[in-house]
N, C-alpha and C positions, 0 to 999 in steps of 0.2 A: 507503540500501538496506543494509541488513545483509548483509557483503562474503560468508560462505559459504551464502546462503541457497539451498535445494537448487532445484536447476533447475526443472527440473519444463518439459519438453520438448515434451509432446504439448498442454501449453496455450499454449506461445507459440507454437506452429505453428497454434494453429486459430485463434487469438485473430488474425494473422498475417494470415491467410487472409481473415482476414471485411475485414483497413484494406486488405489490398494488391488488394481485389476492384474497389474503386472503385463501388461503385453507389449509393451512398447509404446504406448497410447501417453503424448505429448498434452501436457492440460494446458490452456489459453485461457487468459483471464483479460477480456478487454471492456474498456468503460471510459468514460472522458474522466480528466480529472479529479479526485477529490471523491469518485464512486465507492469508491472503499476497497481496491483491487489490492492495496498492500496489504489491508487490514483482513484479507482474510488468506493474502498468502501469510503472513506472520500467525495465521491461528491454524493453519495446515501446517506450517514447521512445530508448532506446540505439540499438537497431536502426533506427526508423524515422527518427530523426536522423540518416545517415548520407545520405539525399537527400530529406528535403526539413524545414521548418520544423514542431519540434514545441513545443506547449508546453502545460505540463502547471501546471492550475489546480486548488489543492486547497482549495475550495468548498462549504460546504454547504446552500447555499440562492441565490438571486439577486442577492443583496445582495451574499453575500462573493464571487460570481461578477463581478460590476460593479468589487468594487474591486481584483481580483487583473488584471483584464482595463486599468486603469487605471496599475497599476502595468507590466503591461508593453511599455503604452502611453510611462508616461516612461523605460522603459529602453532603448525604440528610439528615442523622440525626433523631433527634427524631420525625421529623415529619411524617417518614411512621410510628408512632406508636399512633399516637394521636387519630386517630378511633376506635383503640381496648382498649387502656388504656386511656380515659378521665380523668386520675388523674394531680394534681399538681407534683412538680418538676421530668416533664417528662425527662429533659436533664440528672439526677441524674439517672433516673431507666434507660434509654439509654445506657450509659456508664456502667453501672454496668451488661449489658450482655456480656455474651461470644460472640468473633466474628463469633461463626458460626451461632448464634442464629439473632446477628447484619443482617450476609449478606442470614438469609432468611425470615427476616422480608422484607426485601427491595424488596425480589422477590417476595413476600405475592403482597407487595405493587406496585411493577411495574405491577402485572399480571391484577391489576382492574382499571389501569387506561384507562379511556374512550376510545381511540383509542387504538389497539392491537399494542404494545410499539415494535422498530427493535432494535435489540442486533445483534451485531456486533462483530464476533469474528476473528480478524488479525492474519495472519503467524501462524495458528494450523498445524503446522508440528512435533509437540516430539513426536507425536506416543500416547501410551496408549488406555484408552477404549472412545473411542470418542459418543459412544451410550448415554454411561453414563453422560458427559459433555453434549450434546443436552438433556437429560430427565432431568438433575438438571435444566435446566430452566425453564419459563414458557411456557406450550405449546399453551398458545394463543398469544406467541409472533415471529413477523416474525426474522426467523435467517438466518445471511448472513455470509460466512466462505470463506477467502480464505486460501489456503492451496499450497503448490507444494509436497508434501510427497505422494506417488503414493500410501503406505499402506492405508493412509486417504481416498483420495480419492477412491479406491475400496470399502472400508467402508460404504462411505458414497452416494456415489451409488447403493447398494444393501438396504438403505434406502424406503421406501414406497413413499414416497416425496420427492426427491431431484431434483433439476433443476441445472446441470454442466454446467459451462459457461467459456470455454476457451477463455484467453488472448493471445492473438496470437503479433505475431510481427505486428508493424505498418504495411497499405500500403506509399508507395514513397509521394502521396501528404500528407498524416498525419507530417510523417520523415521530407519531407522541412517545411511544416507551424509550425512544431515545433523548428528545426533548426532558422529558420526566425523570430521568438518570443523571442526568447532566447537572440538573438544579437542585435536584433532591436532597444536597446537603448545605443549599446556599440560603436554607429560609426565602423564598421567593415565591412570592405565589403568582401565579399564572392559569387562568379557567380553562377547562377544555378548551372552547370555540375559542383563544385567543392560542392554544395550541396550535389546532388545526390552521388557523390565519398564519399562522409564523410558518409553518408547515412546508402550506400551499405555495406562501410568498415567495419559501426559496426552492419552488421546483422539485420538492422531496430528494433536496442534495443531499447525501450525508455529513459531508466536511461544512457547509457554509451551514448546517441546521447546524453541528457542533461548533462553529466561530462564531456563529450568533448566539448562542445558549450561553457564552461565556460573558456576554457583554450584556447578557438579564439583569445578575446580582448587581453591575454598575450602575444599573437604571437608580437602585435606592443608592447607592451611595454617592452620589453626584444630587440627588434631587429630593428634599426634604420625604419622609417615607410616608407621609401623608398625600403626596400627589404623585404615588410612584403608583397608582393603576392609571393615571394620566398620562404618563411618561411611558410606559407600557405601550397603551397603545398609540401615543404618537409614535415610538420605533417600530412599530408592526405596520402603520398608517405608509410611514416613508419606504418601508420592504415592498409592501404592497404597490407602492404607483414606480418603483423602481425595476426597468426594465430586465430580467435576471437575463444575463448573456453572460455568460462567461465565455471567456476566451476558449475555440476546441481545437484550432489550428494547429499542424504539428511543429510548426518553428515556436510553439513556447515549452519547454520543459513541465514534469510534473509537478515539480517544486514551485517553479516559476508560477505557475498558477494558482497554486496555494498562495504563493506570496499576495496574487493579483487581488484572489476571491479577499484575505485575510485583510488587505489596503482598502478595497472598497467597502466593506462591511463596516472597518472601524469611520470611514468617510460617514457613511449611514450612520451611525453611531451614534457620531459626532454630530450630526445633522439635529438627530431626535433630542439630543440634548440640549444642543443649542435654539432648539424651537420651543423648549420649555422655560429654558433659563431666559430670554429675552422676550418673551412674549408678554 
């Protein structure tokens, strides 16, 4: 989790609302890219790990669902089995099952533990039978899914229980206190109105406002610090006439678009630097 990522208050409180209501009520968390949908299921496991078992599976189709559920199958080990099999060398009969038998002992065992356990499933965007992926769990467990795959999402609103919770673009004071967090230890000075310009430039993204906040402090050290409110705003100058599209299409991954946003910025970057230095 990106350590000053801005709060953002009134959606962990609704998000909040829908695990701690208990009825069966599926949370949906969808937003193009870079919206911040991990960043606040990772602050929903924070909180809701404080009573009871969460765990949080980043998955994007059934497959890689099966084996993340496997893996934390052998990280608890033979002890979801020690209830049903009171025999000696449990770790030997453990190991000697199949992992599919492995990862549904583990769901035997997550489904009775005292509190109703959140399973956490990140970036389900491949597609497939997604009914099927929510019914192989347990259904006294609350399930949180962010998604940006428009197919999923119709899906999974035509569900009985689903609660959709769009991530939306920051507002303006979020964009500066997040801006202002980011630099705040880098000695950087930066004015309001050159806040808001950087802002607006990237569309009140969260991930591209934090990939650019990182390439600030670069500005002085690449460009004598005497002409670093020059350099400044030539990198705000090139944001600005630069077209913000990011890629929303679902044949590119979440990652993949980080990658994309995180190539063109330093391209920009690179631009604002090279417009200084050669000029």
């Amino acid at each position: 989790m990106r350590p000053n990522f801005v709060d953002r208050t009134q959606l962990l409180e609704k998000a909040a609302k829908v695990i701690d209501n208990n009825d069966g009520t599926d949370l949906v968390l969808t937003g193009m890219a870079g919206s911040g949908k991990t960043e606040l299921l990772l602050k929903i496991a924070s909180q809701q790990g404080a009573h009871r078992n969460v765990f949080v599976l980043s998955a994007s189709d059934h497959a890689a669902l099966n084996r993340k559920l496997e893996e934390y199958a052998c990280l608890v080990g033979h002890d979801v089995i020690r209830r049903r099999f009171p025999y000696p060398e449990l770790h030997a009969r453990w190991t000697a099952f199949p992992s599919e038998i492995q990862r549904q002992l583990f769901l035997e065992w997550a489904a009775e533990t005292q509190n109703n356990c959140v399973i956490i499933i990140d970036e389900l965007d491949g597609g497939g039978n997604v009914d099927k992926i929510l019914n192989d769990l347990p259904q006294c467990a609350r399930i949180a899914v962010s998604t940006r795959n428009p197919e999923i999402i119709q899906t999974l609103s035509k569900r009985a229980k689903c609660s959709n919770i769009p991530i939306i673009e920051l507002e303006m004071d979020e964009a500066r206190s997040l801006i202002t967090s980011l630099i705040a230890s880098k000695d950087f000075k930066i004015s309001l109105e050159q806040t808001e310009r950087l802002a607006i430039a990237l569309a009140m993204h969260p991930f591209a406002i934090c990939a650019a906040s990182e390439y600030l402090p670069r500005l002085r050290r690449v460009i004598d610090p005497l002409r670093q409110k020059f350099t400044l705003e030539a990198f705000i100058n090139i944001l600005e006439e630069w077209e913000y599209n990011i890629p929303r299409e679902s044949i590119l991954t979440e990652s993949a678009q980080r990658d994309w946003l995180e190539d063109t910025l330093n391209q920009r970057a690179n631009a604002a630097f090279a417009n200084l230095l050669y000029d």
